[in-house]
N, C-alpha and C positions, 0 to 999 in steps of 0.2 A: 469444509474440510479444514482440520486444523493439521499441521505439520505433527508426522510422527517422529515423539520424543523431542530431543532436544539438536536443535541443527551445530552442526560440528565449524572451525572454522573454516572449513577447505570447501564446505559445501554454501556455507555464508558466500566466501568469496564468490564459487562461481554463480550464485544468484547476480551478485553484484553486476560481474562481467558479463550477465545476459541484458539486465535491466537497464544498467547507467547510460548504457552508450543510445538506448533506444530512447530515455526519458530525454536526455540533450539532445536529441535531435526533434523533438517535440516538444517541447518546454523550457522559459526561460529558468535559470537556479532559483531565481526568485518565486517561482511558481509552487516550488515543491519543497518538503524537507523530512528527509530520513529522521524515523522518531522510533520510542521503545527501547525495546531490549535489545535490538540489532542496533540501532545507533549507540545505542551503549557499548554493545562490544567492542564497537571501530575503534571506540575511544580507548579500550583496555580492561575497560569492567568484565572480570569475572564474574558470571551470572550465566545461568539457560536462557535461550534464545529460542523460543517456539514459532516465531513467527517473523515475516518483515512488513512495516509499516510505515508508510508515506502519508504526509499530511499537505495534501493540495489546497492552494488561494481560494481554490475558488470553484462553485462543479462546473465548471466548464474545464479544467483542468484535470478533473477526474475522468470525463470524457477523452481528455488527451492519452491522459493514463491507458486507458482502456484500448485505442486507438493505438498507442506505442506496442501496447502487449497485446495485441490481437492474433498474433500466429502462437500464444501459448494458449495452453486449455484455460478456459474461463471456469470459474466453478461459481459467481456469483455476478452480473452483468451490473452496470451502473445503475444504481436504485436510490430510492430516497426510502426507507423509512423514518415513518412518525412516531414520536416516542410518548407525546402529550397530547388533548386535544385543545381547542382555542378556550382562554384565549391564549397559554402559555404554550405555545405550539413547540416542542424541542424534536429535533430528528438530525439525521444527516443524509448525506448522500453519498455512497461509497461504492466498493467494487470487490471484488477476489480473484487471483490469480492463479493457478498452480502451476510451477515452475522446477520441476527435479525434485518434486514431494514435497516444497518449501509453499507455504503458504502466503502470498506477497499481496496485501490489501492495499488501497489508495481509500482515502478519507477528506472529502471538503465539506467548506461552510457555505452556509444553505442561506437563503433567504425564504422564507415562507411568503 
């Protein structure tokens, strides 16, 4: 599911105020970093914002992820796909969220 149209600020925020408080209580800062078009906006950038994106250390932290936002609907469970096959193996392991219509991913690095 991709977020319909483009998320507003008022509706950013309250993603914000479901998610942040859940990922500090599970995750050091160091573990995680708002990325994209949503970190963009924080910042000021005028631009659409169709999604929010988190880029986790590591997938054991994407499991945290997963684990912080477990009372929202899941619409995609922690996975690895494979994007290559050996020996250049390229994939990730990631997740999806639905949260107020907002579609909120988590993304780590993989070891194969």
């Amino acid at each position: 599911m991709d977020s319909q149209g483009h998320i507003d600020r008022s509706a950013l925020r309250g993603v914000f105020l479901k998610v942040l408080p859940r990922l500090q209580t599970s995750l050091a800062e160091s573990d995680y970093r708002l990325v994209g078009t949503a970190a963009a906006a924080l910042y000021g950038c005028r631009l659409p914002v169709a999604d929010v994106d988190f880029l986790m250390r590591d997938r054991k932290h994407v499991d945290a992820f997963a684990d912080a936002l477990s009372e929202f609907h899941c619409l995609i469970k922690p996975r690895f796909d494979l994007w290559s096959p050996p020996p250049q193996e390229a994939g990730q392991y990631w997740c999806r969220y639905d949260i107020g219509g907002v579609s909120v991913e988590a993304r780590g690095r993989c070891r194969i």
